[in-house]
SERODREN-199698 format. One record per residue: residue number from 0; residue in three letters; x, y, z of N, C-alpha, C, O in turn. Coordinates in pm, 1 decimal, padded with zeros to 6 digits, m for minus. Layout:
<drendrens>
seq = NUM type = ALA nc1 = X nc2 = Y nc3 = Z cac1 = X cac2 = Y cac3 = Z cc1 = X cc2 = Y cc3 = Z oc1 = X oc2 = Y oc3 = Z $
...
</drendrens>
This chain:
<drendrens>
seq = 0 type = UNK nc1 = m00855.2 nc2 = m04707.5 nc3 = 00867.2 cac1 = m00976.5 cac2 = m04698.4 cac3 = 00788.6 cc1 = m01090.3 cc2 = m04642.9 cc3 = 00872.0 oc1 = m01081.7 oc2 = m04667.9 oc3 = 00992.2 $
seq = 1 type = UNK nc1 = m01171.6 nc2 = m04588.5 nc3 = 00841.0 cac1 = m01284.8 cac2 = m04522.1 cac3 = 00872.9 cc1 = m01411.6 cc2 = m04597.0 cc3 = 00877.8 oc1 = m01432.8 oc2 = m04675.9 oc3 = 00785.7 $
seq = 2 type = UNK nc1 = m01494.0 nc2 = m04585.0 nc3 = 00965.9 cac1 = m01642.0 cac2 = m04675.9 cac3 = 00984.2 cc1 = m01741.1 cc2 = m04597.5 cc3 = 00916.4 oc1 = m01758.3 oc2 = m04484.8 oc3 = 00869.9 $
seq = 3 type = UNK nc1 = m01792.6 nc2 = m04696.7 nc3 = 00930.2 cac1 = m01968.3 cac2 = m04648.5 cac3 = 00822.6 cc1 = m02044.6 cc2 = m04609.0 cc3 = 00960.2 oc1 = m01993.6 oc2 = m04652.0 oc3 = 01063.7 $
seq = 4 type = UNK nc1 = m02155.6 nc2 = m04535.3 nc3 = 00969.7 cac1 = m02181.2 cac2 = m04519.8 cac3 = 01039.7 cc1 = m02374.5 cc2 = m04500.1 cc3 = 00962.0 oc1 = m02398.4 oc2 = m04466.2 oc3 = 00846.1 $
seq = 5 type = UNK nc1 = m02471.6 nc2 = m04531.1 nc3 = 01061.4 cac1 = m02591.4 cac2 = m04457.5 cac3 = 00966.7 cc1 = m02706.7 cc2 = m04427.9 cc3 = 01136.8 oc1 = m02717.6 oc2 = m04477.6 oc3 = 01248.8 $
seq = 6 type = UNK nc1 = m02769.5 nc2 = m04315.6 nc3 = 01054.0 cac1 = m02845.8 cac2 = m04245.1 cac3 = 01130.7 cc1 = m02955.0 cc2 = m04338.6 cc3 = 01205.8 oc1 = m02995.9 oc2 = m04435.5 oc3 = 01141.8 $
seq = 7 type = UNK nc1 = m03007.0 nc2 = m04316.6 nc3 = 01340.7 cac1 = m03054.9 cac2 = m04422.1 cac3 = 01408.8 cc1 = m03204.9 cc2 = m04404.7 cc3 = 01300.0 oc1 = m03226.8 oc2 = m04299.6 oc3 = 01239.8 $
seq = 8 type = UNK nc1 = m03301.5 nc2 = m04532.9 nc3 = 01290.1 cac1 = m03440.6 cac2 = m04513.7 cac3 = 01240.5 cc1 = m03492.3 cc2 = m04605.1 cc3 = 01264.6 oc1 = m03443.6 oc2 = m04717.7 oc3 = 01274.0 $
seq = 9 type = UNK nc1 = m03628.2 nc2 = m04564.0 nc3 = 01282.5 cac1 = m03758.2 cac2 = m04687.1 cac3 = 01298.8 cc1 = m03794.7 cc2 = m04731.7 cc3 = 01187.3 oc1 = m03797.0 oc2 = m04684.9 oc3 = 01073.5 $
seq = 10 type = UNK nc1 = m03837.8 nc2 = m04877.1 nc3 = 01256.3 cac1 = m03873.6 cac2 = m04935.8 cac3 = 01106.0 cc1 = m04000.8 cc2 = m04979.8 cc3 = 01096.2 oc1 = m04018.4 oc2 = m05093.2 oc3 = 01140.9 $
seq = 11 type = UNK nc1 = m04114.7 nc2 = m04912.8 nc3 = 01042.0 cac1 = m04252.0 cac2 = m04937.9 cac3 = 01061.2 cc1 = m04331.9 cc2 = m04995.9 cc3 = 00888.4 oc1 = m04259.0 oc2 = m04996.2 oc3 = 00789.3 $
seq = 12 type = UNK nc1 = m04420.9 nc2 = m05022.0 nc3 = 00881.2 cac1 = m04452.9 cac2 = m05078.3 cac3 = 00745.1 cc1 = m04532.9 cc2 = m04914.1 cc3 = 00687.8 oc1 = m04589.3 oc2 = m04839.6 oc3 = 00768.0 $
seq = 13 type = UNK nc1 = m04524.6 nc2 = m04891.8 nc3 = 00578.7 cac1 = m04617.8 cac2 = m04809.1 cac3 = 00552.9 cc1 = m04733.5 cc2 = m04792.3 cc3 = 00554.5 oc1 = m04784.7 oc2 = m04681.8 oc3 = 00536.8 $
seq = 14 type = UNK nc1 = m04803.2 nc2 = m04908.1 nc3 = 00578.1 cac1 = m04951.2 cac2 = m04900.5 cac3 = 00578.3 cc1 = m04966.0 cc2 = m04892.2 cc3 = 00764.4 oc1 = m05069.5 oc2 = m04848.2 oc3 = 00814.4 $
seq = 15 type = UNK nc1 = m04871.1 nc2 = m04931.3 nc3 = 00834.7 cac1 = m04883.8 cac2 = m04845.9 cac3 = 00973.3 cc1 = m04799.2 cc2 = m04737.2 cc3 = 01007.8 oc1 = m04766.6 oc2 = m04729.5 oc3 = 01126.2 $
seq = 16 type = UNK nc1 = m04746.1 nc2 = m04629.3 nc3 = 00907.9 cac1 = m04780.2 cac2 = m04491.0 cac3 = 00948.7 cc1 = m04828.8 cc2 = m04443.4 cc3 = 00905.8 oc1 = m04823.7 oc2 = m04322.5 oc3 = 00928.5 $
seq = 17 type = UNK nc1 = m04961.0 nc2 = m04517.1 nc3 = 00759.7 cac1 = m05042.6 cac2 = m04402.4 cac3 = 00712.4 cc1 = m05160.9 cc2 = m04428.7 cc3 = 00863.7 oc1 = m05222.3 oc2 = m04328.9 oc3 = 00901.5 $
seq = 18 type = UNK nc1 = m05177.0 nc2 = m04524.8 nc3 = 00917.7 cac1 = m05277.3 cac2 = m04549.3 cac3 = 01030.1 cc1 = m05234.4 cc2 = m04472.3 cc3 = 01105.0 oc1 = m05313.0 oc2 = m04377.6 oc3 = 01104.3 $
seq = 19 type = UNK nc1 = m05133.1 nc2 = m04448.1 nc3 = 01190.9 cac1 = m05062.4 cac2 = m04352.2 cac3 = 01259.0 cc1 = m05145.9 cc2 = m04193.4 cc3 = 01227.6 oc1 = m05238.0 oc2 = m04124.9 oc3 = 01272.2 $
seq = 20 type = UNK nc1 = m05065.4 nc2 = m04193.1 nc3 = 01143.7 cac1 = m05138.7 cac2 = m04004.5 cac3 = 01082.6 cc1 = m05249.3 cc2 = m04006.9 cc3 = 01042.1 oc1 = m05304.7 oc2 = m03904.9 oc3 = 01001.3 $
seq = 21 type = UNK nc1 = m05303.3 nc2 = m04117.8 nc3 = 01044.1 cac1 = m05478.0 cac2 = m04135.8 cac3 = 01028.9 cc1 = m05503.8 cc2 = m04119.1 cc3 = 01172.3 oc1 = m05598.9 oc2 = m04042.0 oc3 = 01159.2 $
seq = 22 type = UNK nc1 = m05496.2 nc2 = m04127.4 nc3 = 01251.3 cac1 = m05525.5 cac2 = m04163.0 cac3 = 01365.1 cc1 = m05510.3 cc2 = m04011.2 cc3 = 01438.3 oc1 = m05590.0 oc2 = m03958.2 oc3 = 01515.7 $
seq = 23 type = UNK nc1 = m05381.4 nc2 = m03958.9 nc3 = 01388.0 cac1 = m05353.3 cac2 = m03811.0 cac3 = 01439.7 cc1 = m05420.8 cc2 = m03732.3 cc3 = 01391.5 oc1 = m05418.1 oc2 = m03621.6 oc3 = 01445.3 $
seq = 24 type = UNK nc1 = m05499.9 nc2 = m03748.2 nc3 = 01285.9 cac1 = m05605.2 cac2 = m03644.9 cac3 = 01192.8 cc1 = m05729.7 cc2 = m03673.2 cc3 = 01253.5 oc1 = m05819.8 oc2 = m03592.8 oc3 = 01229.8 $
seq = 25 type = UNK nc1 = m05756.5 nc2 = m03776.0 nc3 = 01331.6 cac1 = m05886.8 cac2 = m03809.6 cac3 = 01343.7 cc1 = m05954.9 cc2 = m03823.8 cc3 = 01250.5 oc1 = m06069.1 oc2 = m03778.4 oc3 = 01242.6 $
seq = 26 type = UNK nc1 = m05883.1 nc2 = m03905.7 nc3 = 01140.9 cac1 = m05957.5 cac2 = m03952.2 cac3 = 01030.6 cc1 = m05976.5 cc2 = m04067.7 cc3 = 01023.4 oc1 = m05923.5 oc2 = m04137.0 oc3 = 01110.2 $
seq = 27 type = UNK nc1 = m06063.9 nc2 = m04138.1 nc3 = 00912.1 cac1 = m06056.3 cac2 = m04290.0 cac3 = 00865.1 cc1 = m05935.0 cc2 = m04300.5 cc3 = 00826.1 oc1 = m05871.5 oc2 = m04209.1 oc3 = 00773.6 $
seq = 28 type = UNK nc1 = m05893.5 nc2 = m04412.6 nc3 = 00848.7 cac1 = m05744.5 cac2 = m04461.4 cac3 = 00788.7 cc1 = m05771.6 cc2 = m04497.4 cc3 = 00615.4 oc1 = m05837.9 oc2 = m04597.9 oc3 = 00589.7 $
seq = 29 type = UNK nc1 = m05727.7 nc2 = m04427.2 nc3 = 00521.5 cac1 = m05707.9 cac2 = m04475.4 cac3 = 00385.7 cc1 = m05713.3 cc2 = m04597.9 cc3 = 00345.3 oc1 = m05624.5 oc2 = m04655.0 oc3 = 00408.6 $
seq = 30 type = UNK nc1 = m05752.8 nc2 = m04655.4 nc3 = 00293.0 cac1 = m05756.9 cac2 = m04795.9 cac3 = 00135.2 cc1 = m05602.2 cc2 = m04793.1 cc3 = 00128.9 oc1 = m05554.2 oc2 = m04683.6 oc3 = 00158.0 $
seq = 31 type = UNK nc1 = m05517.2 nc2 = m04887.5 nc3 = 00098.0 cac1 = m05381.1 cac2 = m04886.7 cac3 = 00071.3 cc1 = m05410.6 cc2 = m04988.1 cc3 = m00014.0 oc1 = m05496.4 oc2 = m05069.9 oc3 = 00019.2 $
seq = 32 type = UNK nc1 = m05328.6 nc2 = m05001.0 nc3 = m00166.2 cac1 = m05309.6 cac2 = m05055.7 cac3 = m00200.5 cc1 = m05186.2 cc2 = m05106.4 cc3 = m00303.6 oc1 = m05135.9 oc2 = m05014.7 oc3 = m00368.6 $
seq = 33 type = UNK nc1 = m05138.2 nc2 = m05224.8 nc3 = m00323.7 cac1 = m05007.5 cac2 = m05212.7 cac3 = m00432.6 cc1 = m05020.7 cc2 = m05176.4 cc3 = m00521.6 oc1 = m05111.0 oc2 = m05241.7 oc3 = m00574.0 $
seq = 34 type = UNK nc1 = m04971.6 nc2 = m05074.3 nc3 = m00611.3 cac1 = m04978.7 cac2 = m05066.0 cac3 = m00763.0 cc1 = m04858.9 cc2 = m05125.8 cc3 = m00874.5 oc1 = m04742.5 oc2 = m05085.8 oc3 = m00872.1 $
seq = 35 type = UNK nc1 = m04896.8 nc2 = m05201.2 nc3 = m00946.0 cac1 = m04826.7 cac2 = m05273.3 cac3 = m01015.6 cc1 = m04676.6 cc2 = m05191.0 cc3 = m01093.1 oc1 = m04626.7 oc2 = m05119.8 oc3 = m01006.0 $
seq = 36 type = UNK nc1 = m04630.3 nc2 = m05185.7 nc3 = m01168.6 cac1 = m04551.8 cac2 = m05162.3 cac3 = m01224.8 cc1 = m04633.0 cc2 = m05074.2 cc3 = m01328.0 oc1 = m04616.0 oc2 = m04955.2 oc3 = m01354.4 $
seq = 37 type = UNK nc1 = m04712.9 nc2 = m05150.7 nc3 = m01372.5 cac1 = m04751.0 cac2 = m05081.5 cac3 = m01549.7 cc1 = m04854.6 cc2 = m05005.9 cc3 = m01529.8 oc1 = m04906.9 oc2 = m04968.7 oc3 = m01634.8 $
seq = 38 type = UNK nc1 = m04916.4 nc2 = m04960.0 nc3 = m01409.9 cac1 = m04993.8 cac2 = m04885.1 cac3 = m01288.3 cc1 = m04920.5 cc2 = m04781.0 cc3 = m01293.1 oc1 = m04932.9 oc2 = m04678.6 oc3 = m01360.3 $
seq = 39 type = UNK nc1 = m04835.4 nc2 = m04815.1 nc3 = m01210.6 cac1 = m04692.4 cac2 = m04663.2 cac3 = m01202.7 cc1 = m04684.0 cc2 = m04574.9 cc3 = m01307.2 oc1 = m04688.8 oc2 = m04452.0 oc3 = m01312.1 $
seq = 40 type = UNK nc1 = m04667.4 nc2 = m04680.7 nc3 = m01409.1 cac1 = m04636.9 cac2 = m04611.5 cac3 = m01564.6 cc1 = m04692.5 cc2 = m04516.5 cc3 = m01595.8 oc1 = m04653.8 oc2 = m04403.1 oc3 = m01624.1 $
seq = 41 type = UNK nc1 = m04874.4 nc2 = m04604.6 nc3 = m01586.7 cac1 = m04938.5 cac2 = m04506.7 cac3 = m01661.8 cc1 = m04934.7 cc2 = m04372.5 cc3 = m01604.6 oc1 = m04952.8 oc2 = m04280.2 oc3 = m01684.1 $
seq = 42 type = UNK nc1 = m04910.6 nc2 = m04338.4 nc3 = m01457.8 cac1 = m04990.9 cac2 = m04203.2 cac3 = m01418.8 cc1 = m04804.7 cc2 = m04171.3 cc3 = m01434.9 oc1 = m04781.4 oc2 = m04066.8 oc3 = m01374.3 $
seq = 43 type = UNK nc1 = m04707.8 nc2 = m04215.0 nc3 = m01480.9 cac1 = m04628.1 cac2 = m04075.4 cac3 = m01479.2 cc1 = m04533.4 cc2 = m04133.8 cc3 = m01360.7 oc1 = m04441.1 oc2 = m04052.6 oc3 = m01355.3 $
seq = 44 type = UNK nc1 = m04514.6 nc2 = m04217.2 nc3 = m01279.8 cac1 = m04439.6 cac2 = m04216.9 cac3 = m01162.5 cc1 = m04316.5 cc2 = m04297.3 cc3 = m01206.6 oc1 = m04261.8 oc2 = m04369.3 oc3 = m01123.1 $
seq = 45 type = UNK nc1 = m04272.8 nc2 = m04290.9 nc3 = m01322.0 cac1 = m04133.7 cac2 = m04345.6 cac3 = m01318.9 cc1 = m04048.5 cc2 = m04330.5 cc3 = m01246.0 oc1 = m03956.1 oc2 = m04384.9 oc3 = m01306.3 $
seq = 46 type = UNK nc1 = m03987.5 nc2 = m04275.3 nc3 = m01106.4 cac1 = m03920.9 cac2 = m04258.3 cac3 = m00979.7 cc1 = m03969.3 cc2 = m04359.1 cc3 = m00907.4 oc1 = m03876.7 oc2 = m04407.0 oc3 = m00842.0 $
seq = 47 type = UNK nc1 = m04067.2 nc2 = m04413.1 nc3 = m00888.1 cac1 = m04104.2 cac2 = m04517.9 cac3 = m00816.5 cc1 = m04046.2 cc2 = m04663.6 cc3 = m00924.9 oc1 = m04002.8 oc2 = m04763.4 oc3 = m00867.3 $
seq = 48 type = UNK nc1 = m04050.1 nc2 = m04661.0 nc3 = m01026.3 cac1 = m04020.0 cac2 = m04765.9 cac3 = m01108.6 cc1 = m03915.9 cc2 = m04845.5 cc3 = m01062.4 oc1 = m03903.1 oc2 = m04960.5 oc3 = m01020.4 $
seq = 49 type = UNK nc1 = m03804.5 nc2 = m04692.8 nc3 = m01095.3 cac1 = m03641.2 cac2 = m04697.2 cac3 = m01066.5 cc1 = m03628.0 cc2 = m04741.1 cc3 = m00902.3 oc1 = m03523.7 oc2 = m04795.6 oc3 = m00866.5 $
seq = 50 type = UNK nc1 = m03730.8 nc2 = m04717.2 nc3 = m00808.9 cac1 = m03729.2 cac2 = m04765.0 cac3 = m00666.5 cc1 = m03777.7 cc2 = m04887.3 cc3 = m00639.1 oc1 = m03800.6 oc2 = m04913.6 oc3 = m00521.0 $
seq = 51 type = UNK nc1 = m03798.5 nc2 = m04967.6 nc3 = m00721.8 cac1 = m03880.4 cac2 = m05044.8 cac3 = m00643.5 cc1 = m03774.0 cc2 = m05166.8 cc3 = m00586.6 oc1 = m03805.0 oc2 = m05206.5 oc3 = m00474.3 $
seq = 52 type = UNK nc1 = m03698.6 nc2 = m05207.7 nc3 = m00624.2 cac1 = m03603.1 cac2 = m05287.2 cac3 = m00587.5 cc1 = m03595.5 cc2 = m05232.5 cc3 = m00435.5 oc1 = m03575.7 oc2 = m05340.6 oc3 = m00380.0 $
seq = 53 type = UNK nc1 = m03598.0 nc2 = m05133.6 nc3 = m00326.2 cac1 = m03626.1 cac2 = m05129.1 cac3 = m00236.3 cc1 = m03694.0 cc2 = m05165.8 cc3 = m00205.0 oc1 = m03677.5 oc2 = m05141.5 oc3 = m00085.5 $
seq = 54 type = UNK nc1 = m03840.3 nc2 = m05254.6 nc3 = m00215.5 cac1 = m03963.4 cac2 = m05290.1 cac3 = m00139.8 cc1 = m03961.7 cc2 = m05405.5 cc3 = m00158.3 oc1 = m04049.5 oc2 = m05470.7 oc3 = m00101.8 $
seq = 55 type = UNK nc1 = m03879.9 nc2 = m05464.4 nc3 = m00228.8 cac1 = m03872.7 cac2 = m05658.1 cac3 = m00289.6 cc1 = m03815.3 cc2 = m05713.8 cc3 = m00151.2 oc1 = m03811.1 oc2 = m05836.5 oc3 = m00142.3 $
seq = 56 type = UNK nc1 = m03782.0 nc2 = m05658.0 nc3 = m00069.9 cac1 = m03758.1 cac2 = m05738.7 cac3 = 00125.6 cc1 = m03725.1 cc2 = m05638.2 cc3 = 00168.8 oc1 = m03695.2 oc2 = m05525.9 oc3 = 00128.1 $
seq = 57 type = UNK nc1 = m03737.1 nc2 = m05712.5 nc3 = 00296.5 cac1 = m03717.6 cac2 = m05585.1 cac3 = 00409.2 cc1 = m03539.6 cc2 = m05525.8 cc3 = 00396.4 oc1 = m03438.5 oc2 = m05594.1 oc3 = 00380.2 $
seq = 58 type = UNK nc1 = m03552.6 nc2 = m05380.8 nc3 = 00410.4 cac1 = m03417.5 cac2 = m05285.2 cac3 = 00427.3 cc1 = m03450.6 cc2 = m05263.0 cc3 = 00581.8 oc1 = m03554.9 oc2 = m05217.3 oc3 = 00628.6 $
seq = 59 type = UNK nc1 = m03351.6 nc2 = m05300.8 nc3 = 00640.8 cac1 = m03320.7 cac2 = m05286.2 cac3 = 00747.1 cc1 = m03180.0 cc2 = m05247.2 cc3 = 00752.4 oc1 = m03091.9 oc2 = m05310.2 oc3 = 00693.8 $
seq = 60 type = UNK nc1 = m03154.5 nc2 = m05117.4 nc3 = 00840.3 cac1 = m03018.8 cac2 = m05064.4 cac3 = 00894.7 cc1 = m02984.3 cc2 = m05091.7 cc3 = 00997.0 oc1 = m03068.4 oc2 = m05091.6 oc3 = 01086.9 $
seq = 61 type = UNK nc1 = m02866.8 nc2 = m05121.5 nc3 = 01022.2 cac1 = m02818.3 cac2 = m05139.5 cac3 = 01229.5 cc1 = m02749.7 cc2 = m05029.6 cc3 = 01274.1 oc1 = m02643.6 oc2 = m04989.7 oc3 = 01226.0 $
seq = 62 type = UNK nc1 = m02806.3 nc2 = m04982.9 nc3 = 01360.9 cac1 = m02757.7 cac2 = m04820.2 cac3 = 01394.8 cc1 = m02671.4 cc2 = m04842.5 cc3 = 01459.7 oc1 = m02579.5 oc2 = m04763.1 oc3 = 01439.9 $
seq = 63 type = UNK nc1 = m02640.6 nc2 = m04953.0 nc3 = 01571.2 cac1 = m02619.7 cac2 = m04984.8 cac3 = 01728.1 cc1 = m02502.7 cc2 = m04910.4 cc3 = 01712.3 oc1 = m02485.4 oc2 = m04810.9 oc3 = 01782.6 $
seq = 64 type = UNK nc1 = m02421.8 nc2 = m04944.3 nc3 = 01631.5 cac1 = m02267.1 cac2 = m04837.4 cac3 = 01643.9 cc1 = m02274.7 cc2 = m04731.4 cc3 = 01662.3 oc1 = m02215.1 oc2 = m04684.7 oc3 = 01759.4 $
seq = 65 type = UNK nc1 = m02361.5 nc2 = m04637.1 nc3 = 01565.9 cac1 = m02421.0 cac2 = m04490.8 cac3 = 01606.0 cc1 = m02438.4 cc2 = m04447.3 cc3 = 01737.7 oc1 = m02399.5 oc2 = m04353.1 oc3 = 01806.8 $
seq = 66 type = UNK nc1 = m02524.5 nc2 = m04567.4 nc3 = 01753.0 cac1 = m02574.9 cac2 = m04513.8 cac3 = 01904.0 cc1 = m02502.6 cc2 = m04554.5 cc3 = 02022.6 oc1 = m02522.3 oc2 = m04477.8 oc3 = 02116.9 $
seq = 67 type = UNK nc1 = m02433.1 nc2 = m04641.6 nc3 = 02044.8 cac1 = m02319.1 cac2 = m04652.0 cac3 = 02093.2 cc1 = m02234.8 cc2 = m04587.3 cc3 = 02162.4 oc1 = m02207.7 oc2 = m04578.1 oc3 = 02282.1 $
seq = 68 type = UNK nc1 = m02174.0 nc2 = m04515.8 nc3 = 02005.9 cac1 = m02043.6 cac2 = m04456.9 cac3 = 01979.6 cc1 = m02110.5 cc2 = m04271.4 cc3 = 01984.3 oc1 = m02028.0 oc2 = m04194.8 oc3 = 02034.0 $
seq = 69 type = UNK nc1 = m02238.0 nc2 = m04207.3 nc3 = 01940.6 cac1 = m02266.4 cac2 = m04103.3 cac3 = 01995.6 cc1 = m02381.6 cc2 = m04093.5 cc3 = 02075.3 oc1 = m02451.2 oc2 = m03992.0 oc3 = 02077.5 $
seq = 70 type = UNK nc1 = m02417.2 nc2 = m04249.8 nc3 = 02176.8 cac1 = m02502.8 cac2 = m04184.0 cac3 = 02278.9 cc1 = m02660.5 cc2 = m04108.8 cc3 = 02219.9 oc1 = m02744.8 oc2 = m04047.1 oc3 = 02284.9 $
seq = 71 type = UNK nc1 = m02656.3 nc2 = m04148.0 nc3 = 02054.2 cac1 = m02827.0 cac2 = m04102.3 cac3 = 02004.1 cc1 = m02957.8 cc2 = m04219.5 cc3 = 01944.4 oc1 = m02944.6 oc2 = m04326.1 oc3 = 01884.4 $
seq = 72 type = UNK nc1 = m03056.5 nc2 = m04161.8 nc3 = 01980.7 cac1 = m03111.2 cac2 = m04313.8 cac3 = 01901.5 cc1 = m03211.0 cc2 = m04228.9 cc3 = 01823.5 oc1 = m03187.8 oc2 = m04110.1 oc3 = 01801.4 $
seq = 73 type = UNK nc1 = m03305.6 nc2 = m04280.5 nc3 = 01787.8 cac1 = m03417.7 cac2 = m04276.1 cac3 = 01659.2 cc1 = m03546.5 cc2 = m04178.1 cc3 = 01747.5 oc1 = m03534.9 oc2 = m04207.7 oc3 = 01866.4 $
seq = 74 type = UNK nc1 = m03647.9 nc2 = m04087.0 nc3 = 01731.1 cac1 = m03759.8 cac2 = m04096.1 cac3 = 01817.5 cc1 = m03845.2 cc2 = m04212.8 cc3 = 01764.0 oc1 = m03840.7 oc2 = m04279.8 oc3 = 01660.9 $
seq = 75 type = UNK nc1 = m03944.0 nc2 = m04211.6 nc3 = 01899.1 cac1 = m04041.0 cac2 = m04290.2 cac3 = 01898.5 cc1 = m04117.1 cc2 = m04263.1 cc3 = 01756.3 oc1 = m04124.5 oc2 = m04147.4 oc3 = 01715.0 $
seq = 76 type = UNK nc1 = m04175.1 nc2 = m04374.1 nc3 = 01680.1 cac1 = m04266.4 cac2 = m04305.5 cac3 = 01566.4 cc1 = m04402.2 cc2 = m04221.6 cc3 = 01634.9 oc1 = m04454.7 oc2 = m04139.6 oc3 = 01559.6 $
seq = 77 type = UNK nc1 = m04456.1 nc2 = m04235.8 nc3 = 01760.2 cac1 = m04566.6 cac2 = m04147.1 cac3 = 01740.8 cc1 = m04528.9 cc2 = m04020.4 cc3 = 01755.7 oc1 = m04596.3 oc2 = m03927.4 oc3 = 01711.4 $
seq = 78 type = UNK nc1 = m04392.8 nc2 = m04001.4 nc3 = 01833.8 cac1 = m04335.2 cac2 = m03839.3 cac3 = 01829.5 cc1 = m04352.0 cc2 = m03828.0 cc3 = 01720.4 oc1 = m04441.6 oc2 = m03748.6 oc3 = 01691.6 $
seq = 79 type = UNK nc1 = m04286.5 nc2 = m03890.5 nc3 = 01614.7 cac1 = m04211.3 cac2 = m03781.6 cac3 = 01471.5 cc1 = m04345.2 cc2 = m03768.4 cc3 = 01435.8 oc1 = m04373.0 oc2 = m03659.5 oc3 = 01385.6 $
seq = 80 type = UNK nc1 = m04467.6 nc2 = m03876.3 nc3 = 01451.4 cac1 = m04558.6 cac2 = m03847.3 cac3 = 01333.7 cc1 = m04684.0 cc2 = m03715.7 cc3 = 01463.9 oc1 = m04785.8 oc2 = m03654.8 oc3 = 01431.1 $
seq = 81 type = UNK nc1 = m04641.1 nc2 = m03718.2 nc3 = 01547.9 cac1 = m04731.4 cac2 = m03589.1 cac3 = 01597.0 cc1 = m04617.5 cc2 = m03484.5 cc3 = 01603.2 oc1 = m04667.7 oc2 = m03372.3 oc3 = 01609.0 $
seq = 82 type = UNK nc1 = m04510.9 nc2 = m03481.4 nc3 = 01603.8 cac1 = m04409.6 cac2 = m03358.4 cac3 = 01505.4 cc1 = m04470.2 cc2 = m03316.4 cc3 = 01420.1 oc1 = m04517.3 oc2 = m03202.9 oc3 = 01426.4 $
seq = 83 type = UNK nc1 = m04485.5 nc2 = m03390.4 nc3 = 01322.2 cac1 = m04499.3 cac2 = m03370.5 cac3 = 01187.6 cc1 = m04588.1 cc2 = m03316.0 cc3 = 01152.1 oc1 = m04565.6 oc2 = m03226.6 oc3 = 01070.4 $
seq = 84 type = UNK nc1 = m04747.4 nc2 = m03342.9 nc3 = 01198.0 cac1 = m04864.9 cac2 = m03274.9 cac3 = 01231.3 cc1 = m04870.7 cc2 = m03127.3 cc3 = 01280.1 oc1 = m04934.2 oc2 = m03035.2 oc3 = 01228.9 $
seq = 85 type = UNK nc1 = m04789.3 nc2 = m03124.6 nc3 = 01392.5 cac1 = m04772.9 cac2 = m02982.5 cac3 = 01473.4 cc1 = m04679.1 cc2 = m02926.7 cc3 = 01370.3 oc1 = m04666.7 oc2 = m02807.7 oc3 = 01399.2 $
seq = 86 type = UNK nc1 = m04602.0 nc2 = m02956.2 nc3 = 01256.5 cac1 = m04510.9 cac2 = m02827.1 cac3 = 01178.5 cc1 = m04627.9 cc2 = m02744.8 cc3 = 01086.3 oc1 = m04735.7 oc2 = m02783.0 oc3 = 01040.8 $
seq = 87 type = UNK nc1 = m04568.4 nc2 = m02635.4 nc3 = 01080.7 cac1 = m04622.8 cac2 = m02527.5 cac3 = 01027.0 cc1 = m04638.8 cc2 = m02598.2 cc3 = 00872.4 oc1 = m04571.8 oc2 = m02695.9 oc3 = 00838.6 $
seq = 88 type = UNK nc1 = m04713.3 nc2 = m02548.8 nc3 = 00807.2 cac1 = m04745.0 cac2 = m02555.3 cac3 = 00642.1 cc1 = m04660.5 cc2 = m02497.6 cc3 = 00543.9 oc1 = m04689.6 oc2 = m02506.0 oc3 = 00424.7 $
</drendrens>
């Protein structure tokens, strides 16, 4: 039989990598806030609806086999999020 295997990743909250890329913009960090369900609705975001069962506890992955078994891990989050900044438009 064959192993599962999943890609190495960091696990940060969203309201600290919008601070992150706030921080890389040299901006104020944004207002965050939850929007309800019937919130979602109104503006149209039914994709988030169908998602939300992801945010009801923490998803956490265990890479360690990955990394292990090919020697790779995750970058640091301030790399990816000053990557991300430095890509072209």
């Amino acid at each position: 039989m064959g192993a599962c295997i999943h890609a190495p990743v960091q696990h940060v909250s969203l309201r600290e990598l919008v601070g992150k890329f706030a921080a890389g913009l040299e901006i104020n960090t944004p207002a965050i806030r939850q929007m309800t369900p019937a919130q979602l609705s109104s503006i149209g975001f039914d994709e988030a609806l169908e998602m939300l069962y992801l945010f009801e506890k923490p998803f956490r992955v265990d890479a360690a086999d990955t990394e292990r078994l090919l020697g790779v891990g995750a970058s640091g989050i301030d790399a990816m999020v000053q990557d991300t900044l430095r890509a072209p438009a």
